[in-house]
PyMOL Python script that loads the backbone (N, CA, C, O; Angstrom):
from pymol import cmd

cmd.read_pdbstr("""\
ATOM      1  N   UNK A   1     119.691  35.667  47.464  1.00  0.00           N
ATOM      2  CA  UNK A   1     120.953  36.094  48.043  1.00  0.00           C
ATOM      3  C   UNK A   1     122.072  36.138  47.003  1.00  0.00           C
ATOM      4  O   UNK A   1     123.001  36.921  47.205  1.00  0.00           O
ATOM      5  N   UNK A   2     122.072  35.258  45.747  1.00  0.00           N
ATOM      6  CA  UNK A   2     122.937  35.165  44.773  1.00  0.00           C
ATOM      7  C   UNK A   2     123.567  36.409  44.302  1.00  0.00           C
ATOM      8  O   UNK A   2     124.716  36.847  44.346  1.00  0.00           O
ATOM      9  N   UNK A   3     121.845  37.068  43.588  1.00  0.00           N
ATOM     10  CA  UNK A   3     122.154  38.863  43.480  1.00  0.00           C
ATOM     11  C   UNK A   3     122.722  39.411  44.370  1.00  0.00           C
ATOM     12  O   UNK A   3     123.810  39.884  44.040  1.00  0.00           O
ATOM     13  N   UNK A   4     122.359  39.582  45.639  1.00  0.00           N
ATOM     14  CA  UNK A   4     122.903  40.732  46.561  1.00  0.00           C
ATOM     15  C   UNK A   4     124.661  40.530  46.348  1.00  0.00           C
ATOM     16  O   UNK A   4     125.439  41.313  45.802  1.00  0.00           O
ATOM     17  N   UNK A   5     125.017  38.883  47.137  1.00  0.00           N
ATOM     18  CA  UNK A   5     126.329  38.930  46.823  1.00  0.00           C
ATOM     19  C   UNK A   5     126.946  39.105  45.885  1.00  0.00           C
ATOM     20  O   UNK A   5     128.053  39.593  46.113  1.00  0.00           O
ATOM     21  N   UNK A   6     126.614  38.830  44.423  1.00  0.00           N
ATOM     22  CA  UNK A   6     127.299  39.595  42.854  1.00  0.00           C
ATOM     23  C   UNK A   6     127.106  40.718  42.821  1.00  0.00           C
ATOM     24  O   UNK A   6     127.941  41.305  42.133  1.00  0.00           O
ATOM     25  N   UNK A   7     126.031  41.620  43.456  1.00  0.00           N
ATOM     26  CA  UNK A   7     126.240  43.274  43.205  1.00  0.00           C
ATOM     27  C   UNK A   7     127.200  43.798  44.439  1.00  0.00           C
ATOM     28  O   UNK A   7     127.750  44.898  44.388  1.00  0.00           O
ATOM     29  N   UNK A   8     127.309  43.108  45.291  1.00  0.00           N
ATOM     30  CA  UNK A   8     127.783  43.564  46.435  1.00  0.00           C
ATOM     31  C   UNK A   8     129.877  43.237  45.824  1.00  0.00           C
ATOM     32  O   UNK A   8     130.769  44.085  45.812  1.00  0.00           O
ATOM     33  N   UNK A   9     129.955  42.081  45.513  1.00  0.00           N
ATOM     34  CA  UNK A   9     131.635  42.111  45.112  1.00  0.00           C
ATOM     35  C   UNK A   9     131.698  43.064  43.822  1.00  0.00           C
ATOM     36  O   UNK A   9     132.806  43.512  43.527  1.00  0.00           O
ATOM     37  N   UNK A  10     130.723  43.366  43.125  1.00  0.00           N
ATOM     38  CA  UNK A  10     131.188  44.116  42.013  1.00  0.00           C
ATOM     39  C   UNK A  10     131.567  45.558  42.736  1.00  0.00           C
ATOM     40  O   UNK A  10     132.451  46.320  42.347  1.00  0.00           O
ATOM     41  N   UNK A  11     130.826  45.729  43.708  1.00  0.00           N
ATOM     42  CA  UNK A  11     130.149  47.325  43.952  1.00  0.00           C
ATOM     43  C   UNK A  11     131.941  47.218  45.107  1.00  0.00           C
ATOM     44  O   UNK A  11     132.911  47.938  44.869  1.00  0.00           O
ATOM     45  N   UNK A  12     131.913  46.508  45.875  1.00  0.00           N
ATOM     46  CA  UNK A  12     133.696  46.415  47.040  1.00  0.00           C
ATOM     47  C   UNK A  12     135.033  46.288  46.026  1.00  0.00           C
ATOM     48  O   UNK A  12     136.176  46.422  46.462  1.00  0.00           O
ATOM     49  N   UNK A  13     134.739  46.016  44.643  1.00  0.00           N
ATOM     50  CA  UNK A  13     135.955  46.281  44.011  1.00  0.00           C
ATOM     51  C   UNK A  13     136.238  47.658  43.170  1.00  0.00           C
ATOM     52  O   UNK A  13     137.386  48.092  43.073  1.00  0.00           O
ATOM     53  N   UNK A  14     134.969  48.402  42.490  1.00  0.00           N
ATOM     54  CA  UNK A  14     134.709  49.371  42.264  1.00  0.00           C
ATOM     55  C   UNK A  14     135.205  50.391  43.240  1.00  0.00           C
ATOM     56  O   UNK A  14     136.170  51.145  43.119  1.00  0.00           O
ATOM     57  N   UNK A  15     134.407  50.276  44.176  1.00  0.00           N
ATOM     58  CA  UNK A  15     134.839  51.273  45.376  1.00  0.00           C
ATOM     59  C   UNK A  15     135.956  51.406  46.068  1.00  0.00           C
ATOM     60  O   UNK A  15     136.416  52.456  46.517  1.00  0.00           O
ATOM     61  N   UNK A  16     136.488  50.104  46.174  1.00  0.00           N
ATOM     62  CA  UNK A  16     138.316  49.735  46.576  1.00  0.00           C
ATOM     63  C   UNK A  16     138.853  50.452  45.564  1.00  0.00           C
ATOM     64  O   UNK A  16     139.040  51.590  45.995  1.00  0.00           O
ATOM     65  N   UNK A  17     139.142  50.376  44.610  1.00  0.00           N
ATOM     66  CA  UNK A  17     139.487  51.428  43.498  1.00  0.00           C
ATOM     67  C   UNK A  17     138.851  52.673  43.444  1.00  0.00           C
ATOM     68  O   UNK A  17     139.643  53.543  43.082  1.00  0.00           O
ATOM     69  N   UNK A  18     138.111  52.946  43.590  1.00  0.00           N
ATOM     70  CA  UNK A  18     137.825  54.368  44.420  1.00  0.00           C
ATOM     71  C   UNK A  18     138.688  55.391  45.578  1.00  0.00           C
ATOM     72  O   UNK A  18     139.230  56.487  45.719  1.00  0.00           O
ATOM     73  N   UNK A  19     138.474  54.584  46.003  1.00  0.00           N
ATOM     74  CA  UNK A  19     139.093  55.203  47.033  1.00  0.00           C
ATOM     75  C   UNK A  19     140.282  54.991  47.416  1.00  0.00           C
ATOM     76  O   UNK A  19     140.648  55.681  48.368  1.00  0.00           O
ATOM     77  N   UNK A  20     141.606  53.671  46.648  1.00  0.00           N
ATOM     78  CA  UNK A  20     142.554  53.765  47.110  1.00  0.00           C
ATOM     79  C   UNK A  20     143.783  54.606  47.099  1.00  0.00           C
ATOM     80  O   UNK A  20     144.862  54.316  47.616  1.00  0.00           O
ATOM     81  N   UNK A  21     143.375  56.043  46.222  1.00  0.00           N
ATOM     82  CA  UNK A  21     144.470  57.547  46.835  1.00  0.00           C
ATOM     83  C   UNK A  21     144.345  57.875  47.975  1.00  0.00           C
ATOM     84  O   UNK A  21     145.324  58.202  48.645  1.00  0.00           O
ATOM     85  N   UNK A  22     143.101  57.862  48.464  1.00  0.00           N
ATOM     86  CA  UNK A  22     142.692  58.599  49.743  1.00  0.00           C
ATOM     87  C   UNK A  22     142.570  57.769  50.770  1.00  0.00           C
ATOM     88  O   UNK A  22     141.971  58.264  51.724  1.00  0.00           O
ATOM     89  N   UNK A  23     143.028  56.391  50.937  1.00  0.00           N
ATOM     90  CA  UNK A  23     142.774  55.724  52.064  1.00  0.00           C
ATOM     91  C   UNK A  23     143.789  55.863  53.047  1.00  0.00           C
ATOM     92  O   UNK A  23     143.611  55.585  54.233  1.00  0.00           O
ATOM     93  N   UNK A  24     144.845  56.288  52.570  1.00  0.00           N
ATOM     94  CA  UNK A  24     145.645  56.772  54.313  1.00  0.00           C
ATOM     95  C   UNK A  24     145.189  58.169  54.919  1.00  0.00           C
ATOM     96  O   UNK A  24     145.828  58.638  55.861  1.00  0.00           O
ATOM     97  N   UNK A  25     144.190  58.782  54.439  1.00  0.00           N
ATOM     98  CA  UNK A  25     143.541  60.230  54.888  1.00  0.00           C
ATOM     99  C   UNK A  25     142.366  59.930  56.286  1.00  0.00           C
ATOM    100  O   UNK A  25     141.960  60.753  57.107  1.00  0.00           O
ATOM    101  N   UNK A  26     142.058  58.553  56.176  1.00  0.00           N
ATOM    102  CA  UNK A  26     141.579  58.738  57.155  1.00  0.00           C
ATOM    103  C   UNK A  26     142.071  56.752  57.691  1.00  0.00           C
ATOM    104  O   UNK A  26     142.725  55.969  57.003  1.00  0.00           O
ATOM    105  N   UNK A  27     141.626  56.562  58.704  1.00  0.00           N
ATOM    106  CA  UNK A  27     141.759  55.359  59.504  1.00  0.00           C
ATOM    107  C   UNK A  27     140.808  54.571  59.269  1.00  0.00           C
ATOM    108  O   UNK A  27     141.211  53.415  59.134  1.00  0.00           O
ATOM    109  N   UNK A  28     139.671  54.697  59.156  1.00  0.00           N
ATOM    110  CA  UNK A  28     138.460  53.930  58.839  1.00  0.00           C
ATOM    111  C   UNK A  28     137.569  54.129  57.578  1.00  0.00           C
ATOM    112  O   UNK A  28     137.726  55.115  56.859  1.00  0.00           O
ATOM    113  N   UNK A  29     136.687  53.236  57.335  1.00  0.00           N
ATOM    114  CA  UNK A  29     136.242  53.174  55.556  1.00  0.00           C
ATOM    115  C   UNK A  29     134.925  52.803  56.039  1.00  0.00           C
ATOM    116  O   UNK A  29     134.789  51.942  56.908  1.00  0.00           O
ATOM    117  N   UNK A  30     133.912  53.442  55.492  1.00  0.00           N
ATOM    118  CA  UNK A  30     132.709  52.457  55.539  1.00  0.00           C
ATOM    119  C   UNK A  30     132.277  52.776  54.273  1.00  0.00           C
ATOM    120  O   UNK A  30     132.459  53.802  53.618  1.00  0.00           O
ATOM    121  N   UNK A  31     131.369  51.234  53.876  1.00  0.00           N
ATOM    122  CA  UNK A  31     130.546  51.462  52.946  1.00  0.00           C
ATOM    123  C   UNK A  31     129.282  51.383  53.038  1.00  0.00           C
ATOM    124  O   UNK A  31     128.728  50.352  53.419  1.00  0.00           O
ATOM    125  N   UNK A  32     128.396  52.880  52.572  1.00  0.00           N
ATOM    126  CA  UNK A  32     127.198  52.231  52.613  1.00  0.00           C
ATOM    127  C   UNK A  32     126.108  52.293  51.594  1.00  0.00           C
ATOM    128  O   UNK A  32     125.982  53.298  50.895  1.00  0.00           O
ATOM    129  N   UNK A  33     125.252  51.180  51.470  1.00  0.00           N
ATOM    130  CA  UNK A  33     124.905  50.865  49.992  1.00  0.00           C
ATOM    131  C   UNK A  33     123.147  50.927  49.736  1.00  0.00           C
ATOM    132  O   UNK A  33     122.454  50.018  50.194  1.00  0.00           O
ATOM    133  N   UNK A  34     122.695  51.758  49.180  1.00  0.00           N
ATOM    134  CA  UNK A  34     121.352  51.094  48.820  1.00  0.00           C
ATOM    135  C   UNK A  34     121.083  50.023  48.483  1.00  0.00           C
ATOM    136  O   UNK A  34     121.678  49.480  47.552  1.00  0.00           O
ATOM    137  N   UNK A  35     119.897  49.317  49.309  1.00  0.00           N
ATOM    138  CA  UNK A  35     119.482  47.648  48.942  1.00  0.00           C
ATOM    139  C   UNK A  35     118.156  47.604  47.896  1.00  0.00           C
ATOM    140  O   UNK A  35     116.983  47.539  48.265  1.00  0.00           O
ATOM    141  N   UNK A  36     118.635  47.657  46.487  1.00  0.00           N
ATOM    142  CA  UNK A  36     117.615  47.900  45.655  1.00  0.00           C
ATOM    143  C   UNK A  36     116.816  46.170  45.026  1.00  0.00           C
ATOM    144  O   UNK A  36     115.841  45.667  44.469  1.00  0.00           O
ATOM    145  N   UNK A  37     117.860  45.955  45.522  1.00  0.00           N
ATOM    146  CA  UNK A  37     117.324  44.041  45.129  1.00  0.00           C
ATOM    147  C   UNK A  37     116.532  43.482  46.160  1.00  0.00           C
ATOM    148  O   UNK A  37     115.603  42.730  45.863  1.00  0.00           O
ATOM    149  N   UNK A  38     116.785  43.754  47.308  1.00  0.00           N
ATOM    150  CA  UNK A  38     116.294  42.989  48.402  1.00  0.00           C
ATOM    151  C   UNK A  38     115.253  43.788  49.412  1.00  0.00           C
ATOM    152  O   UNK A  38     114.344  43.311  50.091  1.00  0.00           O
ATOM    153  N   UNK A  39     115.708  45.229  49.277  1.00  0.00           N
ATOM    154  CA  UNK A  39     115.066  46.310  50.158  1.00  0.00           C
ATOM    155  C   UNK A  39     115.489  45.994  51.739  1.00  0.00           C
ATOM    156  O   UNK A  39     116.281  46.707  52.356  1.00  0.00           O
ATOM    157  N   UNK A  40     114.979  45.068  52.181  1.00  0.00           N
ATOM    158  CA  UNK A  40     114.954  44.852  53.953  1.00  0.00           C
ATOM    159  C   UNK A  40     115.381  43.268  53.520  1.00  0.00           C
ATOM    160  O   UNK A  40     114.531  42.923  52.700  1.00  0.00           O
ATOM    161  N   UNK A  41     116.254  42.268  53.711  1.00  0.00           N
ATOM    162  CA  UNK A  41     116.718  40.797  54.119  1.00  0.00           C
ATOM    163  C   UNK A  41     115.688  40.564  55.183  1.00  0.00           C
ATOM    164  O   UNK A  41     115.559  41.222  56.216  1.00  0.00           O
ATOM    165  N   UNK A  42     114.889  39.419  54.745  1.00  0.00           N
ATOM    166  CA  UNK A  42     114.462  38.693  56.327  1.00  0.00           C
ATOM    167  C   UNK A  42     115.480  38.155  57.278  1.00  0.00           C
ATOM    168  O   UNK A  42     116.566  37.831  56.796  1.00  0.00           O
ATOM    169  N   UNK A  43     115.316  38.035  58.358  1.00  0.00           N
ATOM    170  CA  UNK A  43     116.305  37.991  59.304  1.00  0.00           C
ATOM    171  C   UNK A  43     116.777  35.983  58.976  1.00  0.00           C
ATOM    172  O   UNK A  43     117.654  35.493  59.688  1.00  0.00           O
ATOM    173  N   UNK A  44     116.300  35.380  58.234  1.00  0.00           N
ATOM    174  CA  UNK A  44     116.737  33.855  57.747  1.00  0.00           C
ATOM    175  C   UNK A  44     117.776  34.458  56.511  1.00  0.00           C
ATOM    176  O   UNK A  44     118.857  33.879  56.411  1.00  0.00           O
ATOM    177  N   UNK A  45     117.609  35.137  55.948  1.00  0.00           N
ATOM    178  CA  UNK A  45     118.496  35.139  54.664  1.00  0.00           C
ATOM    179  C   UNK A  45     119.663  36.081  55.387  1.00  0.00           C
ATOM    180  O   UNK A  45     120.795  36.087  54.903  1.00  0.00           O
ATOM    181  N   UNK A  46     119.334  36.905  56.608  1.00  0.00           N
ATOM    182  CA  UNK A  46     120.722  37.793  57.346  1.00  0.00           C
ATOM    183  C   UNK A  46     121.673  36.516  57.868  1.00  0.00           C
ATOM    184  O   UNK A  46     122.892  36.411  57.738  1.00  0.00           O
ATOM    185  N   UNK A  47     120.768  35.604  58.481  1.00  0.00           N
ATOM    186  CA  UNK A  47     121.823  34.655  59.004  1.00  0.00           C
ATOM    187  C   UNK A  47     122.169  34.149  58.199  1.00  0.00           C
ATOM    188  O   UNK A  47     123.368  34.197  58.475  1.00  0.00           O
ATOM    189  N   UNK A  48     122.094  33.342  56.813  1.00  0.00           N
ATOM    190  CA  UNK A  48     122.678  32.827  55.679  1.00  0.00           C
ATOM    191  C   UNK A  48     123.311  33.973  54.972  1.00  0.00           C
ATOM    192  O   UNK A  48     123.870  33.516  53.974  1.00  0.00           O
ATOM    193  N   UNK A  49     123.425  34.895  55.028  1.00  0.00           N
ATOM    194  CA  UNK A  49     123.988  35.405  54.376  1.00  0.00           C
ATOM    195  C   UNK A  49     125.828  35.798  55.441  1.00  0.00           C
ATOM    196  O   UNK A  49     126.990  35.842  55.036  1.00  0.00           O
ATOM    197  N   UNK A  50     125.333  35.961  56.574  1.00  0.00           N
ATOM    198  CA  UNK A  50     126.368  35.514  57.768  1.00  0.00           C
ATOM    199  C   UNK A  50     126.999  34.579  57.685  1.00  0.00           C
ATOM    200  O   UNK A  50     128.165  34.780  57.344  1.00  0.00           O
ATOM    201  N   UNK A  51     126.719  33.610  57.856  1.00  0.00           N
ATOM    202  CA  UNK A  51     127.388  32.126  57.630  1.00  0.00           C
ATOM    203  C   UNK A  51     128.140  32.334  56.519  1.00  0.00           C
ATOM    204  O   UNK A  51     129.351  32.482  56.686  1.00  0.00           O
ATOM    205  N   UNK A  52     127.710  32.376  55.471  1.00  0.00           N
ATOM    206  CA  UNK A  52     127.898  31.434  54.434  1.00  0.00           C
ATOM    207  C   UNK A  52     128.904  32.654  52.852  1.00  0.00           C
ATOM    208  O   UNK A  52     129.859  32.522  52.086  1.00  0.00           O
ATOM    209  N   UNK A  53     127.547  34.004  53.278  1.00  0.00           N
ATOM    210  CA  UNK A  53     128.683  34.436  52.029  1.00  0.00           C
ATOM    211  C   UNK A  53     129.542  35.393  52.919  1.00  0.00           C
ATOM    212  O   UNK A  53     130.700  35.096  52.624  1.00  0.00           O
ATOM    213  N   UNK A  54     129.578  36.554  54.012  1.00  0.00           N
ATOM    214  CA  UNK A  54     130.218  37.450  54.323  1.00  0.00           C
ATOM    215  C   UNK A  54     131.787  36.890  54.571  1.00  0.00           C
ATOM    216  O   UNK A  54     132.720  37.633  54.267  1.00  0.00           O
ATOM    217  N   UNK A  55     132.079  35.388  55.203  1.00  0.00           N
ATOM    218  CA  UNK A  55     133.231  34.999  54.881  1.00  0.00           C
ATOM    219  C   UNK A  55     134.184  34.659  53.708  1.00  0.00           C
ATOM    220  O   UNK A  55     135.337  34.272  53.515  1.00  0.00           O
ATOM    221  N   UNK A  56     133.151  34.992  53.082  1.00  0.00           N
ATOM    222  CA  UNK A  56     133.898  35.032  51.352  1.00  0.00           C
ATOM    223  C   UNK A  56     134.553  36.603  50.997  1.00  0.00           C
ATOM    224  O   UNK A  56     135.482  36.896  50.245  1.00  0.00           O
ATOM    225  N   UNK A  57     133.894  37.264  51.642  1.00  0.00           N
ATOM    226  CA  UNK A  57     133.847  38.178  50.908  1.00  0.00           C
ATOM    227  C   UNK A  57     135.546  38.927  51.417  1.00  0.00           C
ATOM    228  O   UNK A  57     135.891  39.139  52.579  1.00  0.00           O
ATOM    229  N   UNK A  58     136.126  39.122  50.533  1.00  0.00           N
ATOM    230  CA  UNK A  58     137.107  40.237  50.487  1.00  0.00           C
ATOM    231  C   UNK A  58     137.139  41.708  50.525  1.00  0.00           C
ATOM    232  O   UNK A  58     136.662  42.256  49.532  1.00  0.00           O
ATOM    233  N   UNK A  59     137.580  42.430  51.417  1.00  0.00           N
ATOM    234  CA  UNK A  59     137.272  43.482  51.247  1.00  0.00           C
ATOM    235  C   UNK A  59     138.284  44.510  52.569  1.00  0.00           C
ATOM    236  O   UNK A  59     138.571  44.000  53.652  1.00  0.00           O
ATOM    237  N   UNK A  60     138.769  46.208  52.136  1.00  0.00           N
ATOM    238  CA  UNK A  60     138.814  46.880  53.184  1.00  0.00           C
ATOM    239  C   UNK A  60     138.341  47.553  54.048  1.00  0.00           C
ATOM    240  O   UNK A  60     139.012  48.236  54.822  1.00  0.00           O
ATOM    241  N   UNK A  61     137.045  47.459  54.050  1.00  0.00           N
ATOM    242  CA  UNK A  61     136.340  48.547  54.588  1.00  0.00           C
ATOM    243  C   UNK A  61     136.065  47.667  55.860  1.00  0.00           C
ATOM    244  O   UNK A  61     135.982  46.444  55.967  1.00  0.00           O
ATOM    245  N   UNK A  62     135.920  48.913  57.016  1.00  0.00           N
ATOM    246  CA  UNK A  62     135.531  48.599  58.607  1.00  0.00           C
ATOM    247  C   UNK A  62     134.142  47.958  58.729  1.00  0.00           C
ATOM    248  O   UNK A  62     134.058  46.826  59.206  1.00  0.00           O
ATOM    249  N   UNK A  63     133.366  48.428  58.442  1.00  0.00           N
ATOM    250  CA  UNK A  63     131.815  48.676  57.678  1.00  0.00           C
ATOM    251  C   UNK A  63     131.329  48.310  56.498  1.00  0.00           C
ATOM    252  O   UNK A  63     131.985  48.686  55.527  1.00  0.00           O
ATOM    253  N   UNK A  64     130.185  47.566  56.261  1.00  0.00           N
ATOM    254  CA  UNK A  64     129.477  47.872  55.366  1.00  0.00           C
ATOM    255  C   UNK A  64     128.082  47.455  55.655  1.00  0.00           C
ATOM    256  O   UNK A  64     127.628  46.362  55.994  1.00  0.00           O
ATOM    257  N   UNK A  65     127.546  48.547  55.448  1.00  0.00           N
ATOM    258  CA  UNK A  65     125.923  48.631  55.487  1.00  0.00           C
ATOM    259  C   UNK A  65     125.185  48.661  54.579  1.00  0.00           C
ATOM    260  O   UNK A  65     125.487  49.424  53.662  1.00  0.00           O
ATOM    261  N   UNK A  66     123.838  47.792  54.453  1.00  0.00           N
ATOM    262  CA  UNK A  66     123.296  48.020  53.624  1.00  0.00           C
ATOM    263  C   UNK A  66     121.773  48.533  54.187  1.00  0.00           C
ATOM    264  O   UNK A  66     121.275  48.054  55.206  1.00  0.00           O
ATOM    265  N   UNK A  67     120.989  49.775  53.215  1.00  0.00           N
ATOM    266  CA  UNK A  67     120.055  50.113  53.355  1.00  0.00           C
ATOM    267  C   UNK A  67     118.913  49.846  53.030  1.00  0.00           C
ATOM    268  O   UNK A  67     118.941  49.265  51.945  1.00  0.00           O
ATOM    269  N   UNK A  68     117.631  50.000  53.509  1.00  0.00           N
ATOM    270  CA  UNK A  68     116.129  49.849  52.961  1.00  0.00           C
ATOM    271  C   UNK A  68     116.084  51.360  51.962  1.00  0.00           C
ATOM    272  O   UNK A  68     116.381  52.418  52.517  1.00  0.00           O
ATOM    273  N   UNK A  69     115.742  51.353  50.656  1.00  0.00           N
ATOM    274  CA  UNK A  69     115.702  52.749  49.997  1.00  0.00           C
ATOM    275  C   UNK A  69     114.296  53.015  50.066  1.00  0.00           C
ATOM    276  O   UNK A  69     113.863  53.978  49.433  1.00  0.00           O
ATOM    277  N   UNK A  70     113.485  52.269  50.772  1.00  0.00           N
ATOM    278  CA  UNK A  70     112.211  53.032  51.087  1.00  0.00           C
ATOM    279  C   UNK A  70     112.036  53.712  52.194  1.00  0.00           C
ATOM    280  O   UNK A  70     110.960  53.930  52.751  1.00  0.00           O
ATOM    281  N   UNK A  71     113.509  54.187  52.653  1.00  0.00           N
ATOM    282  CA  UNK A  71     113.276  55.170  54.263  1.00  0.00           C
ATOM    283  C   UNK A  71     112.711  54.649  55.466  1.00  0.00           C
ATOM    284  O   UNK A  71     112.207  55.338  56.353  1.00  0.00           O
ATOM    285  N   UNK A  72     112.839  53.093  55.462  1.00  0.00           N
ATOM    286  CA  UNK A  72     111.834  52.745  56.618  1.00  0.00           C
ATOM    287  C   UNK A  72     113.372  52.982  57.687  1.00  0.00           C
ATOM    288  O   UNK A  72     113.060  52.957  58.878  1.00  0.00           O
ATOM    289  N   UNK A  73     114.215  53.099  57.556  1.00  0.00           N
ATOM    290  CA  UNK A  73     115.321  53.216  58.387  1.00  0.00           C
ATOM    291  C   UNK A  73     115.677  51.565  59.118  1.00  0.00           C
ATOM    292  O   UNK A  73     115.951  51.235  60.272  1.00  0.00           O
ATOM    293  N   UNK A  74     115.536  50.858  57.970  1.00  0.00           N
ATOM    294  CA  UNK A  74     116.187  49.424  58.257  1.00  0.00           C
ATOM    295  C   UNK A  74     117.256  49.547  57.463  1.00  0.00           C
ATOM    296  O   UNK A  74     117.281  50.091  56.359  1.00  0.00           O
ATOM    297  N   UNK A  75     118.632  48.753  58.354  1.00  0.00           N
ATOM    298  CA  UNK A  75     119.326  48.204  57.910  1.00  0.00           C
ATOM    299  C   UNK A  75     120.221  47.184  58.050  1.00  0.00           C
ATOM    300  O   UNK A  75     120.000  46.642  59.133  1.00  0.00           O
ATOM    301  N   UNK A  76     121.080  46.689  57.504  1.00  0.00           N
ATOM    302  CA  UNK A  76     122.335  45.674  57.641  1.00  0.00           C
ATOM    303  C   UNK A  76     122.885  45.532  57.620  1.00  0.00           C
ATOM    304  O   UNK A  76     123.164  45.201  56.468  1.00  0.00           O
ATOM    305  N   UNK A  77     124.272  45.431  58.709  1.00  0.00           N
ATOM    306  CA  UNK A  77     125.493  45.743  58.850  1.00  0.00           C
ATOM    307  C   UNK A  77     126.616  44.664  58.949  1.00  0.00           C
ATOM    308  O   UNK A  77     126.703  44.196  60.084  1.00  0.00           O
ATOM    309  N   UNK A  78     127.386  44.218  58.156  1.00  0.00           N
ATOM    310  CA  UNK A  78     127.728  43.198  58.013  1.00  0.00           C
ATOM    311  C   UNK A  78     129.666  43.479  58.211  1.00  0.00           C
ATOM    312  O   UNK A  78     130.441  42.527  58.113  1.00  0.00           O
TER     313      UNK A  78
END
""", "prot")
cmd.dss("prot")
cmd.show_as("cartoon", "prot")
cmd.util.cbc("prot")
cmd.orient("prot")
């Protein structure tokens, strides 16, 4: 989980700077991310990762999802 959360604050400050010309163009933000470290979270590391890091995390977006990049059409929405 260490990785996910260090690629994940690098990748919400990157993208916050991305996009902050255009964020009064629309009302809502999502992000969504290929999960190349983890692919699919077992549902023990979704709840620790619930608990423990998503309240850390800073960020504007409404959304953020993360994907399986093997197309199984899993994902995680945090």
């Amino acid at each position: 989980l260490y990785e996910i959360e260090k690629n994940i604050r690098i990748c919400l400050k990157e993208k916050d700077r991305k996009i902050k010309p255009y964020r009064s163009k629309y009302s809502k933000w999502w992000l969504i991310l290929p999960d190349y470290i983890d692919n699919a979270m077992e549902q023990e590391d979704r709840n620790t990762f619930l608990k423990e890091i998503k309240p850390k995390l800073k960020h504007t977006f409404n959304r953020i999802i993360l994907l399986d990049p093997r197309g199984r059409r899993s994902s995680f929405e945090f």
